[in-house]
MIZALUM-153882 format. One record per atom (N, C-alpha, C): y, x, z; residue number from 0; atom name; residue in three letters. Coordinates in steps of 0.001 Angstrom, whole numbers. Atoms other than C-alpha are relative to their C-alpha. Example, Ala and Ser with C-alpha at 12.3 -4.5 7.8 and 13.67 -1.06 7.14 Angstrom:
2
y  x  z  num  atomo  residuo
-1190  890  0  0  N  ALA $
-4500  12300  7800  0  CA  ALA $
1200  900  0  0  C  ALA $
-1190  -820  -60  1  N  SER $
-1060  13670  7140  1  CA  SER $
1090  -770  730  1  C  SER $
//
This chain:
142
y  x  z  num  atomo  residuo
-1298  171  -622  0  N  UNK $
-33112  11036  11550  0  CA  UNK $
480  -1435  -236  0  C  UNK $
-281  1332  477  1  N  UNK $
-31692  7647  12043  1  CA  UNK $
1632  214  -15  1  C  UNK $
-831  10  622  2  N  UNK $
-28558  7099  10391  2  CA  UNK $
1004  -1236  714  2  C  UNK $
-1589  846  -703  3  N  UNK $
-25423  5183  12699  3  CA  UNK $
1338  -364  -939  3  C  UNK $
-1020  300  -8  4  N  UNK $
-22739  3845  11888  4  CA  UNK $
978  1004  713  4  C  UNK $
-1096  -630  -1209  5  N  UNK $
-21070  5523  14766  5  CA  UNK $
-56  2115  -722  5  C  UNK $
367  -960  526  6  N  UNK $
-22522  8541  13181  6  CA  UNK $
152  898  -699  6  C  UNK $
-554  47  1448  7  N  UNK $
-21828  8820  9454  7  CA  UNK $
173  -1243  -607  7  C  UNK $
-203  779  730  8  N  UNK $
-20290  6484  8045  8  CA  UNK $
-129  -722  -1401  8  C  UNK $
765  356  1316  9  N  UNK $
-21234  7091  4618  9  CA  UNK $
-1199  249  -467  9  C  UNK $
1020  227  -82  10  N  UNK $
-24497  7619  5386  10  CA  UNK $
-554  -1029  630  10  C  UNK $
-526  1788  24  11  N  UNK $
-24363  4053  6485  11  CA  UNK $
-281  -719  -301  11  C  UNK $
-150  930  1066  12  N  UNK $
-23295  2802  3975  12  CA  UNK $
-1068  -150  -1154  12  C  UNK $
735  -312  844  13  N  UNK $
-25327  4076  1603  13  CA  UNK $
-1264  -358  785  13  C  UNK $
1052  610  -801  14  N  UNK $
-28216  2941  3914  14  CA  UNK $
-639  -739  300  14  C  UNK $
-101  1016  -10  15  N  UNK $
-27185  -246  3939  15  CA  UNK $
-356  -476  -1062  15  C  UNK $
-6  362  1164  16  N  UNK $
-26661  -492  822  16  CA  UNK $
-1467  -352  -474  16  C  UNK $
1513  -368  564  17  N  UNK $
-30601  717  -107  17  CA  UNK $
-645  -1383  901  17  C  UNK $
727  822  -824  18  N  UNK $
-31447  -1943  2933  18  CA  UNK $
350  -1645  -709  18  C  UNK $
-99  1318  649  19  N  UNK $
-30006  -5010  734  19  CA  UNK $
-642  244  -679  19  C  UNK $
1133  -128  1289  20  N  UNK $
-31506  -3809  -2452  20  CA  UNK $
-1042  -849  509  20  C  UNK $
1102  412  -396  21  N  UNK $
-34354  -4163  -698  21  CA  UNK $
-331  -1384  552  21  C  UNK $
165  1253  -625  22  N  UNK $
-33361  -7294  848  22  CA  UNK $
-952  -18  1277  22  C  UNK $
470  63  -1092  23  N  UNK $
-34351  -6135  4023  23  CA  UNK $
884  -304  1352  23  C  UNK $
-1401  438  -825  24  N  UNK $
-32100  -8331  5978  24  CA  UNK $
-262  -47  1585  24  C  UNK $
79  -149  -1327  25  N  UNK $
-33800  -7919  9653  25  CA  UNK $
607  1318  26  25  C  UNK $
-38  -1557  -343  26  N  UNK $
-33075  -3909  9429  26  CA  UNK $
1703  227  -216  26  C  UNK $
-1236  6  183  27  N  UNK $
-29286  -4593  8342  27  CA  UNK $
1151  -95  1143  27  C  UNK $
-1080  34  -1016  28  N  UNK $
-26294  -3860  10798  28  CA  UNK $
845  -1041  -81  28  C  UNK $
-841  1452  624  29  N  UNK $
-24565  -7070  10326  29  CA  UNK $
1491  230  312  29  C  UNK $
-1296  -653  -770  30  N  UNK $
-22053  -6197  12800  30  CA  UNK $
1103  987  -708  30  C  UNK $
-699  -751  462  31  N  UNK $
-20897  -3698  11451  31  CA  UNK $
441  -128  -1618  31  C  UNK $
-367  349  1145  32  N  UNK $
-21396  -4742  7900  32  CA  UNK $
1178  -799  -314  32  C  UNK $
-1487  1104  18  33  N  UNK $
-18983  -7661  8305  33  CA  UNK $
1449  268  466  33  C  UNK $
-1156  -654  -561  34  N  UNK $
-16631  -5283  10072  34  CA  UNK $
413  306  -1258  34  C  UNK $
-289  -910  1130  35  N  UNK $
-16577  -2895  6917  35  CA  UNK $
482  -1518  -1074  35  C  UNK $
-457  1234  805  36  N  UNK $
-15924  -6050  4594  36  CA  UNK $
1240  -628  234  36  C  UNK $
-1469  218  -265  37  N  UNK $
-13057  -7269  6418  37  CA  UNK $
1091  806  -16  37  C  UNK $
-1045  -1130  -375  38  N  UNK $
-11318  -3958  6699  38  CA  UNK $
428  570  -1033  38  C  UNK $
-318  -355  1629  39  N  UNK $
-11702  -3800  2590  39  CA  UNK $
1472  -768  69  39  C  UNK $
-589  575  121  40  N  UNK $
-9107  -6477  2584  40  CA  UNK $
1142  539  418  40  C  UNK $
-1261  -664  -591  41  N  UNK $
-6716  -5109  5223  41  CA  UNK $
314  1474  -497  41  C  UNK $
88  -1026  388  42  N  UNK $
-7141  -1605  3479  42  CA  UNK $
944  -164  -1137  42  C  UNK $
-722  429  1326  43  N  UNK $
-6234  -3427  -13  43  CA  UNK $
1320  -526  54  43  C  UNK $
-1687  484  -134  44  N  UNK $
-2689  -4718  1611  44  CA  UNK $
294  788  756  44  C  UNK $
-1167  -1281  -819  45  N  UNK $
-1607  -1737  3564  45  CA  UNK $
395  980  -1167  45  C  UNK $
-477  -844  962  46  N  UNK $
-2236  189  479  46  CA  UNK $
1385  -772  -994  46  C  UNK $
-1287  697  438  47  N  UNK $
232  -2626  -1187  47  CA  UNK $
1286  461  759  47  C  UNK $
-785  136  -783  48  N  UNK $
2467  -2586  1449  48  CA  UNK $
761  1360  279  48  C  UNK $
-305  -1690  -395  49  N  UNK $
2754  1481  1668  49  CA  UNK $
681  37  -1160  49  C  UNK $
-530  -722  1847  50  N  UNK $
3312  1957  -2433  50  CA  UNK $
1461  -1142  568  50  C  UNK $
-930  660  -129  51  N  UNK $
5833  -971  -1764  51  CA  UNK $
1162  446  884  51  C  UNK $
-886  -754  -993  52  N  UNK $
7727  798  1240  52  CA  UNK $
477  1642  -970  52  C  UNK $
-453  -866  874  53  N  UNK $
7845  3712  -1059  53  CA  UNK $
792  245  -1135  53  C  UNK $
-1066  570  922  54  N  UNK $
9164  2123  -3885  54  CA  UNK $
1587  232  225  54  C  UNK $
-1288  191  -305  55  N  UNK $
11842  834  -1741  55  CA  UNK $
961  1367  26  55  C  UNK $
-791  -1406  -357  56  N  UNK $
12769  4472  -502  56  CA  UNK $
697  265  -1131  56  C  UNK $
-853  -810  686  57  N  UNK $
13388  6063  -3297  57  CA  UNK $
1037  -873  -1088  57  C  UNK $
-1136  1405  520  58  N  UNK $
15366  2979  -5349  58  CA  UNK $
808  78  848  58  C  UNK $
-1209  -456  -881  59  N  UNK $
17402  3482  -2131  59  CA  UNK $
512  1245  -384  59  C  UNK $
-728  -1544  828  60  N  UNK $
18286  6956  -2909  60  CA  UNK $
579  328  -723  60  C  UNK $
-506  401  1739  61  N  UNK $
18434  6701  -6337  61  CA  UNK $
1413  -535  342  61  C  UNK $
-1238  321  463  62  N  UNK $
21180  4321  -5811  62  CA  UNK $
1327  848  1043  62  C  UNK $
-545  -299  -1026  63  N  UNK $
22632  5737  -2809  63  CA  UNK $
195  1692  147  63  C  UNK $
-228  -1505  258  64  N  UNK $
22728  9346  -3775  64  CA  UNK $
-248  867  -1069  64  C  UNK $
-323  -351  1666  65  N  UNK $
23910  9792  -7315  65  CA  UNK $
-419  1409  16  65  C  UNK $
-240  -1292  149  66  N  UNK $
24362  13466  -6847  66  CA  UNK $
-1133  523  8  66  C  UNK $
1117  -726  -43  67  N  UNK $
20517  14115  -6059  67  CA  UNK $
-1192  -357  -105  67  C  UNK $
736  586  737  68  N  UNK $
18687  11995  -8332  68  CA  UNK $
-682  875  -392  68  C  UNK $
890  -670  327  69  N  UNK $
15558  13813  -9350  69  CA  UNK $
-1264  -730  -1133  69  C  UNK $
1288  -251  576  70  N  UNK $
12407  13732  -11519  70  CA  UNK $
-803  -815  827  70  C  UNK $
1365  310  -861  71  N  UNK $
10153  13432  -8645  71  CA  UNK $
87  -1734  898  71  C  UNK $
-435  967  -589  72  N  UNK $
12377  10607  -7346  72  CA  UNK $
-567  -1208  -941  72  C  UNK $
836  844  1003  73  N  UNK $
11217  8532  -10776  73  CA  UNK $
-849  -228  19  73  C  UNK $
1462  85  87  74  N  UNK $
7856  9640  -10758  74  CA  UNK $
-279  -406  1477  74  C  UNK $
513  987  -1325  75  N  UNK $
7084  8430  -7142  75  CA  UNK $
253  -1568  -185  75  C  UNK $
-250  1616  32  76  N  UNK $
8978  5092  -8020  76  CA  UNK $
-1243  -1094  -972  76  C  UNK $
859  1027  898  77  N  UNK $
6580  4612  -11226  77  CA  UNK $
-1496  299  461  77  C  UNK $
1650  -79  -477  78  N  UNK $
3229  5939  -9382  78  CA  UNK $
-478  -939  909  78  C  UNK $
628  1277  -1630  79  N  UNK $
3956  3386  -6273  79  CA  UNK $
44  -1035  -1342  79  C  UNK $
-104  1771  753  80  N  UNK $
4776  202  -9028  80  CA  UNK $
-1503  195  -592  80  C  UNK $
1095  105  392  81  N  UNK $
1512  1450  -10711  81  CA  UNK $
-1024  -75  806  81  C  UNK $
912  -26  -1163  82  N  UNK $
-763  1995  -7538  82  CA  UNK $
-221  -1608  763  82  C  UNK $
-364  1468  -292  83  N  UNK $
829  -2018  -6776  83  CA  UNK $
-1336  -685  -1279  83  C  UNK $
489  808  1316  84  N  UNK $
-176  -3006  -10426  84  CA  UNK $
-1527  -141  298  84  C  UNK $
1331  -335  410  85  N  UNK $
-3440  -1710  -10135  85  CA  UNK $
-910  -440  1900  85  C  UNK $
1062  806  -578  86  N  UNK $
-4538  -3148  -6824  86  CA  UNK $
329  -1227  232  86  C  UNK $
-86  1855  348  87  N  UNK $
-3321  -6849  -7829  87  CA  UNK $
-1066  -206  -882  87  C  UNK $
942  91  1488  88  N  UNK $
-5507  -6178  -11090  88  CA  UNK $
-1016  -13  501  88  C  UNK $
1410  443  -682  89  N  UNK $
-8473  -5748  -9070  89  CA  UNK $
-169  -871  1067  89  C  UNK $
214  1109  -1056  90  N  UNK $
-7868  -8143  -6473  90  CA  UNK $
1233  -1146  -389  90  C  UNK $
-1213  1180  284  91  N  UNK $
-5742  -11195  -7866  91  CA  UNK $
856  -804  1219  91  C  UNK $
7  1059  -1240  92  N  UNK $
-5922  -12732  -4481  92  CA  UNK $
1246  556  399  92  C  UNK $
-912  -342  -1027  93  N  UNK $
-3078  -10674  -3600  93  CA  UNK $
1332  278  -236  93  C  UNK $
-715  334  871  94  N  UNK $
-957  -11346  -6090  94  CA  UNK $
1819  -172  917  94  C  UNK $
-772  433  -723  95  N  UNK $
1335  -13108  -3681  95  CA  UNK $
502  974  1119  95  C  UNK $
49  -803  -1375  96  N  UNK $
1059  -10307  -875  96  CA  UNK $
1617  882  -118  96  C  UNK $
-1467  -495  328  97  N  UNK $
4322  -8182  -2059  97  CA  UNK $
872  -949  507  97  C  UNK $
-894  649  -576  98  N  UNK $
6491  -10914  -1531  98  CA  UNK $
388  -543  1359  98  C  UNK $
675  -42  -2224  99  N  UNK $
4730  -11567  2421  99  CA  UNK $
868  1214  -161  99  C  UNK $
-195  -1725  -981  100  N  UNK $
5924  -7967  3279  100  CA  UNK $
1086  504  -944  100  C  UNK $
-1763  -925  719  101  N  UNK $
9258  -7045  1226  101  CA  UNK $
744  46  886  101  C  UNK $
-1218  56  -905  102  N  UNK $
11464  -8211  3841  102  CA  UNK $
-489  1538  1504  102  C  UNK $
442  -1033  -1027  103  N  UNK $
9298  -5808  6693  103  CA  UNK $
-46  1311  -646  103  C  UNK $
15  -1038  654  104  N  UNK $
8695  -3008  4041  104  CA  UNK $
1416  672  -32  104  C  UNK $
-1029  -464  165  105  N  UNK $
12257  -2686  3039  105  CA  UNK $
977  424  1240  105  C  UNK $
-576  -882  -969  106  N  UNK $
13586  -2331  6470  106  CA  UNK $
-899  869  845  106  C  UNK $
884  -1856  258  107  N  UNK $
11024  872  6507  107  CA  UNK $
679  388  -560  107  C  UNK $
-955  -998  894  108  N  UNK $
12093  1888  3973  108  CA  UNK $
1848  349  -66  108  C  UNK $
-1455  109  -408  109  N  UNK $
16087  1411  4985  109  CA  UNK $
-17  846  985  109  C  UNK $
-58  -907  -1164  110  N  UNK $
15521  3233  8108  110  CA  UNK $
-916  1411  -364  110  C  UNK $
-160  -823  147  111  N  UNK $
13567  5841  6489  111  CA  UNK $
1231  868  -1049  111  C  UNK $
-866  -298  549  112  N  UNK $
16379  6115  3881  112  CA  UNK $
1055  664  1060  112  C  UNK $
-649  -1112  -697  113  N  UNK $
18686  6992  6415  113  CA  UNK $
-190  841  828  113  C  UNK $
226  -1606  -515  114  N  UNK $
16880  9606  8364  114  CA  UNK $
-260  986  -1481  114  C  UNK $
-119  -949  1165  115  N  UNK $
16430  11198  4711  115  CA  UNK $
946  475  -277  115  C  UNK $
-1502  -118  695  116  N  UNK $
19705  11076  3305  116  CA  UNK $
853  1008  741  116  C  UNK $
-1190  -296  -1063  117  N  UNK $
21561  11716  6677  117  CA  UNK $
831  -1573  -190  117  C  UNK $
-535  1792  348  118  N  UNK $
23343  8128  5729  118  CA  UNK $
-10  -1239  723  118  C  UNK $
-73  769  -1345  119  N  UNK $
24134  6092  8258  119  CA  UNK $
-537  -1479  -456  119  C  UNK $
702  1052  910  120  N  UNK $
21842  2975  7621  120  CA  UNK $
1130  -1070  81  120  C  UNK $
-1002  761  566  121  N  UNK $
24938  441  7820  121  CA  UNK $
257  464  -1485  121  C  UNK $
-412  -300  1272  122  N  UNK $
25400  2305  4269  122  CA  UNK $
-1269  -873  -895  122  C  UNK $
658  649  777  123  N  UNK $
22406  674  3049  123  CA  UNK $
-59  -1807  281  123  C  UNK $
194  996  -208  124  N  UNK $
22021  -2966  2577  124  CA  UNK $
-793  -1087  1185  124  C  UNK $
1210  192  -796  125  N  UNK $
20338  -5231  5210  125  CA  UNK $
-768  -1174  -141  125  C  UNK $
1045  923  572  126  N  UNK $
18309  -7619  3546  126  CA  UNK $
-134  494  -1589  126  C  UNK $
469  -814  736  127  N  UNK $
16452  -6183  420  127  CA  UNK $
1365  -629  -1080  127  C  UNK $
-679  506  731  128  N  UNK $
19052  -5866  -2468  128  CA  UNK $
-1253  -319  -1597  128  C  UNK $
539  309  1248  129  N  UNK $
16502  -6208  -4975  129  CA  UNK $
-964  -783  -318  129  C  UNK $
494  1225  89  130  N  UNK $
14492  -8969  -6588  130  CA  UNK $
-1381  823  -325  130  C  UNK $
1220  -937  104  131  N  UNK $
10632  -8130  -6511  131  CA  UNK $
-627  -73  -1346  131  C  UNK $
516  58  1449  132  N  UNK $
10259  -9102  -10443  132  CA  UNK $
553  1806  -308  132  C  UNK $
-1139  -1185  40  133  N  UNK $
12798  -6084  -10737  133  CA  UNK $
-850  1435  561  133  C  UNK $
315  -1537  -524  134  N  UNK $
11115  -3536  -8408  134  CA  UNK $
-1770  187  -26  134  C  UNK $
1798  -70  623  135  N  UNK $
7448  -4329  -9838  135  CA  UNK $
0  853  -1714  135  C  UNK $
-488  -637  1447  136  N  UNK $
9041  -3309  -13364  136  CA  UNK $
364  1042  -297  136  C  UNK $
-985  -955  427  137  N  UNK $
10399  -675  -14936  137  CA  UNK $
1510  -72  -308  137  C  UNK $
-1034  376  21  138  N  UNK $
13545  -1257  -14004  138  CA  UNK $
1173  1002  1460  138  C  UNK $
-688  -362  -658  139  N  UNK $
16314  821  -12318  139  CA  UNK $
1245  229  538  139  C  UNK $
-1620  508  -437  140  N  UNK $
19578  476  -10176  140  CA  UNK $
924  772  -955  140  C  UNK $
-1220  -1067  81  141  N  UNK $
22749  2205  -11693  141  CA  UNK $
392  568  671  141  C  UNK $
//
């Protein structure tokens, strides 16, 4: 059976993979290899960019709806700052990338804040109120 791309993907890969070992670089999908390589990158800043939009949410909430502060509302805030931490730590390069995409993240996250809430988004701020040293930390509004 020959093994596609279009096919299985992670039979593929794993395919590929065995075809460098080997350093059998005529039999290698290039095409596609160099696809999969570039799409690591854009993979590694959406996942930034998502934990970061998530963040925002619930730090909106939090401050914006004393009455129904939760548990789960914490633990999402410290699983996205850690899910951040931890793909800067393996990719340094992207160190900088949070601060690219706060201003687009947070008005996500502002507009999903107020279809959550009910909260008419004039109630929330419209440029991020918080500094991104602040919402990388363990650190939370009053």
């Amino acid at each position: 059976m020959v093994v596609t791309y279009d096919t299985d993907l992670v039979a593929w890969a794993n395919h590929t993979a065995q075809l460098l070992r080997q350093q059998r670089w005529a039999d290698v999908d290039w095409e596609h290899l160099i696809a999969e390589v570039e799409d690591l990158g854009k993979s590694e800043r959406s996942a930034i960019a998502s934990q970061l939009e998530r963040v925002l949410l619930h730090l909106l909430k939090w401050e914006y709806q004393l009455q129904r502060r939760s548990d789960s509302w914490l633990d999402s805030i410290t699983d996205g700052r850690s899910q951040i931490q931890r793909k800067i730590e393996d990719s340094p390069s992207l160190k900088s990338y949070p601060s690219q995409v706060l201003a687009k993240e947070y008005q996500r996250a502002r507009r999903q804040a107020a279809k959550q809430t009910g909260l008419a988004i004039a109630t929330f701020p419209a440029d991020c109120p918080y500094p991104l040293d602040q919402l990388l930390e363990d650190w939370m509004p009053t």
